[in-house]
N, C-alpha and C positions, 0 to 999 in steps of 0.2 A: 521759608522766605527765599528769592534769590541770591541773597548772598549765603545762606547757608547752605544751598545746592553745589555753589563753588566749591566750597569745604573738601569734599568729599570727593570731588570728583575733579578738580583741577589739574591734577597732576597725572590724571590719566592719560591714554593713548585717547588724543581727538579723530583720530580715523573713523573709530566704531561707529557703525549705522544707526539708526535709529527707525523701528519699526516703523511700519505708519500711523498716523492717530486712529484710523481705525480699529485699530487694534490695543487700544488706551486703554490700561489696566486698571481694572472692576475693583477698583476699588470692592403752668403746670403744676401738675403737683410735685414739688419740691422733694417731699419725704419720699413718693413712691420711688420715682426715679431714682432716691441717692440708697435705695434700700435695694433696688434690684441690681445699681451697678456695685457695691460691696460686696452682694451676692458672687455675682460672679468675675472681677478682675481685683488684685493685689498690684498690677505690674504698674511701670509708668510710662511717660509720652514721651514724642517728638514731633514735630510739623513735618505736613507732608513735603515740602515744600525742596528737599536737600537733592532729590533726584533728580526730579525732572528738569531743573537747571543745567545740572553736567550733562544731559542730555541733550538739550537745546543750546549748548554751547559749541557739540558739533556739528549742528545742523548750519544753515543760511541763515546771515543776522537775523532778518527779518519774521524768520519761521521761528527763528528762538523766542521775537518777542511775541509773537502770537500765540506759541505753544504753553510760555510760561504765563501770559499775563490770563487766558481760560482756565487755570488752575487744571487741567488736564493732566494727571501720572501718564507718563508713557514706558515701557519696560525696557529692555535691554537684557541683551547675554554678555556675559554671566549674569545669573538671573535672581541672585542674594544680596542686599545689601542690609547693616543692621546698624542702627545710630541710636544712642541713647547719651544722657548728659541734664544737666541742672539749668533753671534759666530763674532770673529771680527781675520783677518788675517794679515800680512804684509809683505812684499817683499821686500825683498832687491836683487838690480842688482850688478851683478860683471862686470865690465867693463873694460877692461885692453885691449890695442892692440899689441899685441903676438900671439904666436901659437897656446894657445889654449882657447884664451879667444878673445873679438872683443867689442871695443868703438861703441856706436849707439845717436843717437840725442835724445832718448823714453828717458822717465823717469827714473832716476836711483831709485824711490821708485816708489809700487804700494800696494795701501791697500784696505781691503772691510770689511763694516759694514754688518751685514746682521741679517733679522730675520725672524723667520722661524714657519712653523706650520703643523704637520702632523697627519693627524685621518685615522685608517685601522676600517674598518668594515667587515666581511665576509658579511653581508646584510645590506644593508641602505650607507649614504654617503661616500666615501673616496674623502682625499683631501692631496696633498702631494704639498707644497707652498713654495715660497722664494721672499724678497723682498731683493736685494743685492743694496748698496752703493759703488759706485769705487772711491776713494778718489781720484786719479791720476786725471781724467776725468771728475771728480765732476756730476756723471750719476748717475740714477738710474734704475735698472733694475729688473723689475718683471718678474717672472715665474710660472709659473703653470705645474709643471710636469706633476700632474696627479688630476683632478677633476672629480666623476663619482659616477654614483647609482649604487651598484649590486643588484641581485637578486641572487635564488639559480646559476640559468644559465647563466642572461645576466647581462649587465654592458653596462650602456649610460652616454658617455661623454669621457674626455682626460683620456687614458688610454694605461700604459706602456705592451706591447704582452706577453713578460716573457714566448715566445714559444720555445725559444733555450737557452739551456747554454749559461752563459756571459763568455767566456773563455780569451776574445782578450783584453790584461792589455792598448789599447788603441784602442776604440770602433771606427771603422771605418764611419758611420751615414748611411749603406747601408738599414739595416729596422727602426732603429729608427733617430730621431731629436738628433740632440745634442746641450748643452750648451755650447760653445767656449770661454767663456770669458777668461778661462786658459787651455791652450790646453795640457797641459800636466796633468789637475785633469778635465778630460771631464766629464760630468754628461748627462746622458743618459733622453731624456724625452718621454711624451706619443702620440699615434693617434688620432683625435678625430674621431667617431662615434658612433656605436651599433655592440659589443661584444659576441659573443656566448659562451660557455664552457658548455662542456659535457663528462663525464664519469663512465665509465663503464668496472670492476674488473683492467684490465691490460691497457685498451684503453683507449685515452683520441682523444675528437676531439676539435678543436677552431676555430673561424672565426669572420670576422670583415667586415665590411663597413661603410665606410667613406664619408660623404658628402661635405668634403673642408679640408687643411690641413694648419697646422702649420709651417713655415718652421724656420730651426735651429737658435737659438740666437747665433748672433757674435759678437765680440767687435763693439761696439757704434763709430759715426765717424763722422767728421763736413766736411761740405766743405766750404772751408776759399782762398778768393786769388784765385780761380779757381782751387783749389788742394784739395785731400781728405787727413783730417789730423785726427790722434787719438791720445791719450796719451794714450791708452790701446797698451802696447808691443805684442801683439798679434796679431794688426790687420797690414795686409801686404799694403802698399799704393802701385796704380799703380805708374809705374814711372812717374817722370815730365818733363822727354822730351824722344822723340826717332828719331832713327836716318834715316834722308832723305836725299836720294841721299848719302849717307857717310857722313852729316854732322847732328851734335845734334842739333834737332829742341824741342824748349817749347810747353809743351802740357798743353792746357786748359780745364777744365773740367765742364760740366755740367750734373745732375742727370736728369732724365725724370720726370715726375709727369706723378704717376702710380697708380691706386687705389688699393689699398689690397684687397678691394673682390672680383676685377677682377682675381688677383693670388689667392688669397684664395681659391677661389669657382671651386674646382679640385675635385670629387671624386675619390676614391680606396674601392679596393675588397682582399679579403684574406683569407686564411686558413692556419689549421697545422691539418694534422693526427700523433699522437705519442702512441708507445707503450714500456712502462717504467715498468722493473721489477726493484728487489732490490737493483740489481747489472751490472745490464744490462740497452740496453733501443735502441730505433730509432725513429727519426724523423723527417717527411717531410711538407715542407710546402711552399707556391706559393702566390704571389701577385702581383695585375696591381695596380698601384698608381704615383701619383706625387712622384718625387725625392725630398726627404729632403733638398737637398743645389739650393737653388736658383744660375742660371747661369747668367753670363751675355754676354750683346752684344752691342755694340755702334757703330754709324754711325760718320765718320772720314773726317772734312769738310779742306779745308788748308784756313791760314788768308793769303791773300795776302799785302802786298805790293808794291809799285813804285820798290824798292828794288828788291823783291821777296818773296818765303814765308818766314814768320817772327814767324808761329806760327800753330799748330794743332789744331784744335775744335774738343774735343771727347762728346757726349751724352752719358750716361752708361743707358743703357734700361735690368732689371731682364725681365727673361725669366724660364717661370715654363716647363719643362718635364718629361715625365713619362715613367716608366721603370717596366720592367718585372721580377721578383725575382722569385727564385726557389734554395732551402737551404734541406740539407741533412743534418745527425747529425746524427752520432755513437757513444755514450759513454757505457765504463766501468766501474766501482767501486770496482777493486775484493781487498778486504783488505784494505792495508793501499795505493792503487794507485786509482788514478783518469787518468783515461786516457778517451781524445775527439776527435772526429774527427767531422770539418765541411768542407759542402763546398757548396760555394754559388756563383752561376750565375746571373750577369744581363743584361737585353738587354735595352738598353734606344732606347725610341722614337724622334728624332731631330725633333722641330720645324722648320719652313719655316719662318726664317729670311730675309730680303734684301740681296742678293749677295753680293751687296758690303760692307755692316758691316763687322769691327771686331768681331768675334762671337769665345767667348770659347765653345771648344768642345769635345768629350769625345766618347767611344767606347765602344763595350761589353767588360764585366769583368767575368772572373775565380779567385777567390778568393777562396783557399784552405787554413785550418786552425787547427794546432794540438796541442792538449797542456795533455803534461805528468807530471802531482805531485804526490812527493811521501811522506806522514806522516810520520816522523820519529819515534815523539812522540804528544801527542795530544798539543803541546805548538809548535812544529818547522813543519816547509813542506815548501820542493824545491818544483820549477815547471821549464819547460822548454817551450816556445811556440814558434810556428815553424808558418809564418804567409809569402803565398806565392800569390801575382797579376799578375795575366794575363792580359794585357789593361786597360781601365778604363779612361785611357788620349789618348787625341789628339793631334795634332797642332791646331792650331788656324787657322779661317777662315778670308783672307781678303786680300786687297790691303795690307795692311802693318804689315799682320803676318809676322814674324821671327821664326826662329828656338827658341828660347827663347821665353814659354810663358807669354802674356800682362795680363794673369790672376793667382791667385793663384792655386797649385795645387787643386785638391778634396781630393785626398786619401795623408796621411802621408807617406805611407811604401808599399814599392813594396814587395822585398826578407827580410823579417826583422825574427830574432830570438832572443828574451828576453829572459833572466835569473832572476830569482827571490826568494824571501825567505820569508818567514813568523814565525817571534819569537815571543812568548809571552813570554816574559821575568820572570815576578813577576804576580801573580793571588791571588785574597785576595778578601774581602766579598763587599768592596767599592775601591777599591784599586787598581790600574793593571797598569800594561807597557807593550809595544809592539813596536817590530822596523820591519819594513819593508821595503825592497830594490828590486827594480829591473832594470837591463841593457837591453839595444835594440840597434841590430849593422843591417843595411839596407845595404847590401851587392853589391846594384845599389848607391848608394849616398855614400858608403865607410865613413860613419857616424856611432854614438855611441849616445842613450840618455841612460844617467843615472842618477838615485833619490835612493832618502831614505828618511824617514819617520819615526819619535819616533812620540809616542803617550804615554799619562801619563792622566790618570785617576786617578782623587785626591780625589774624592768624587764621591756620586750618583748625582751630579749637576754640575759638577767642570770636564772640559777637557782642558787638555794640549796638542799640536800639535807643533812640530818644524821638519824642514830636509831643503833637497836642490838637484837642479836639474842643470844637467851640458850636455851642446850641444854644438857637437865638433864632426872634421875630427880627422880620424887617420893619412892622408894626405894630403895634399896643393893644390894635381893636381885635380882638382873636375872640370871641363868646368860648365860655369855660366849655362846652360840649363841642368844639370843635377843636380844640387843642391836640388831641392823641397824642403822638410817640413826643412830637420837640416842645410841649405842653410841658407835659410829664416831667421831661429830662434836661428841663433848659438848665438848670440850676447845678448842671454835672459839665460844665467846662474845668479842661483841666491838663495839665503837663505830664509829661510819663518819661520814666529814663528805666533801663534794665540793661539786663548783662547775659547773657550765656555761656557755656563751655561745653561742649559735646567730647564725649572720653572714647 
């Protein structure tokens, strides 16, 4: 976060330069994912977030708020920095059944212990870790955003692209992994393979290949009674029965036993050519890889009966596919405006399922994206973002699709435009505040998410974090197959207070 960038870096020399952004450093199934990253990380986390602050602190107010608010790492010599420390959060549900609030069975509490450990190098190891505690769920879960060796050019291991502006205030997981365990503070993670970077005066080239992939951490999940259950409010259960012939029949479930490094073992290919001046900049870039979100598909047996059927047997079988990416990017910087333009094509590849499985399914996507901030002063900046889909979703395949899909969506937001702000309240040598707010209204779902965010920096060790997030119709008429992400999650309004210490 911004205030914890000050941390660290406040009481440095503000002389030091600061590269240029071109030179910005390079950075489901549930079980597979929390079995591969056990596999390989023990260590913990921190947010990216501690550097690039003291860095944009020497720069011009107004580059500061631009360079900090695209979540863009940018380096610096001395070229080491390591932070690590504990942060513990906690959630409170608002639960009321009314207009604009909604009763759910999840947990009226959710909290996470976490600790974390993060080391930048321009040359030699980076490690960017988390090991989080969910009290609700009594789970543990490890992450490994980013573990890797650079050199001047290349980088081997889990490593975040950092080839496009992060402009989209809710990251959609079409080029990166994401961590879902709170889908409204998504956290973005890396690719594994071997990393290129190269450049020269105005040009920058990168490229990647990949020999198996990660796929997104989601809320952890049992199956209990033939039913998928979580006390993570996140995680969407299918339903427990559906309906045959017009009559609701009990659905029983069981998971396949599937090996990880059967899915794992997917490679991908990639690039970015970009040419960035001061104030200007373009960039293109293309890749064939596995799709970050694990699909699924299950074969639909009936129990019979003397009676008749009494009941559905569903198998849930992950299904990895891969997809074709191709991303544009125009930005400006003239003054105190940040203006972006993306836009990003993908063509997925369908596996050869069984006909007669339930199989969720998906279609090529046009994904267009704009986002206008304006500095006021080097402490406030509006933005606007303008975030428009073209396909992406399918019906479902099967005997017993319906018009209402038996899987969760993939994408949140079809036609969505957020509003947002960013204050720095008070700025002092250990000392700072900062509130930040922003609204998102989905124009196809006739929904509204909105947050806000205090942040209180008490010390160079000491972080305070409180605010609250509210999902809700402006309307009642919404038909159940049109609901997706603020459908789903209206029922997850809620207050949040947490603490840090970085050592």
């Amino acid at each position: 976060m911004i205030l914890e960038r000050l941390a660290k870096y406040d009481g440095e020399d503000k002389t030091k330069n600061v590269e240029k952004e071109r030179r910005s450093f390079q950075g489901g199934s549930v079980k597979i994912t929390f079995l591969i990253n056990c596999a390989v990380m023990f260590l913990l986390y921190s947010t990216i977030g501690v550097k690039a602050l003291a860095q944009g602190v020497s720069q011009k107010n107004h580059d500061f708020l631009i360079q900090s608010q695209s979540r863009e790492v940018i380096p610096e010599k001395p070229d080491k920095t390591r932070d690590w420390g504990i942060e513990l959060n906690s959630y409170g549900l608002i639960r009321s059944q009314t207009r604009y609030f909604q009763t759910s069975q999840k947990p009226e509490f959710q909290g996470e212990l976490s600790l974390y450990w993060k080391k930048e190098s321009l040359h030699g190891w980076n490690f960017d870790t988390k090991g989080r505690f969910s009290v609700a769920e009594q789970s543990i879960y490890p992450q490994l955003r980013e573990a890797y060796f650079r050199t001047e050019h290349f980088a081997y291991g889990r490593k975040k692209l950092n080839w496009f502006r992060s402009i989209n205030p809710h990251p959609d997981g079409v080029w990166l992994p994401r961590d879902l365990w709170n889908k409204l503070n998504i956290e973005e993670e890396g690719l594994v393979g071997a990393f290129f970077d190269r450049s020269w005066k105005s040009w920058s080239a990168k490229a990647f290949v990949s020999p198996f992939f990660i796929p997104e951490m989601s809320p952890q999940f049992k199956l209990v009674d033939s039913q998928f259950v979580s006390e993570n409010i996140w995680f969407r259960a299918p339903p427990s029965e559906l309906e045959l012939s017009n009559v609701p029949t009990p659905v029983n479930y069981a998971l396949a036993e599937t090996s990880p490094v059967e899915i794992a073992l997917k490679p991908g290919v990639g690039f970015m050519l970009a040419y960035d001046r001061q104030s200007w900049g373009v960039r293109v870039g293309a890749a064939y890889k596995p799709m970050n979100q694990i699909l699924l598909g299950a074969p639909v047996s009936l129990g019979l009966t003397e009676e008749g059927v009494n009941n559905l047997n569903i198998e849930v079988h992950p299904r990895t596919l891969y997809h074709e990416l191709g991303t544009l990017e125009v930005y400006f910087n003239p003054s105190r405006w940040q203006l972006d333009w993306q836009s990003t094509f993908e063509h997925p590849f369908r596996d050869d399922p069984p006909e007669e499985w339930l199989t969720q399914e998906i279609s090529p996507a046009a994904i267009h994206q704009a986002l206008i901030r304006y500095s006021w002063s080097h402490r406030f900046s509006q933005f606007i973002h303008l975030y428009y889909r073209d396909g992406g979703e399918a019906q479902d395949r099967g005997e017993f699709a319906s018009e209402k899909s038996f899987f969760e969506d993939r994408f949140f937001f079809s036609k969505a435009t957020s509003l947002g702000f960013n204050w720095l309240i008070s700025k002092g040598y250990s000392s700072n505040h900062q509130l930040e707010s922003k609204m998102t209204y989905d124009s196809d779902q006739k929904g509204v998410v909105f947050g806000f965010s205090m942040f209180h920096q008490l010390s160079t060790q000491w972080f305070l974090r409180w605010g609250g997030d509210w999902i809700g119709y402006l309307n009642d008429d919404i038909p159940d197959s049109k609901q997706g992400f603020i459908g789903t999650y209206r029922a997850n309004d809620q207050f949040y207070g947490g603490a840090k210490y970085v050592f």
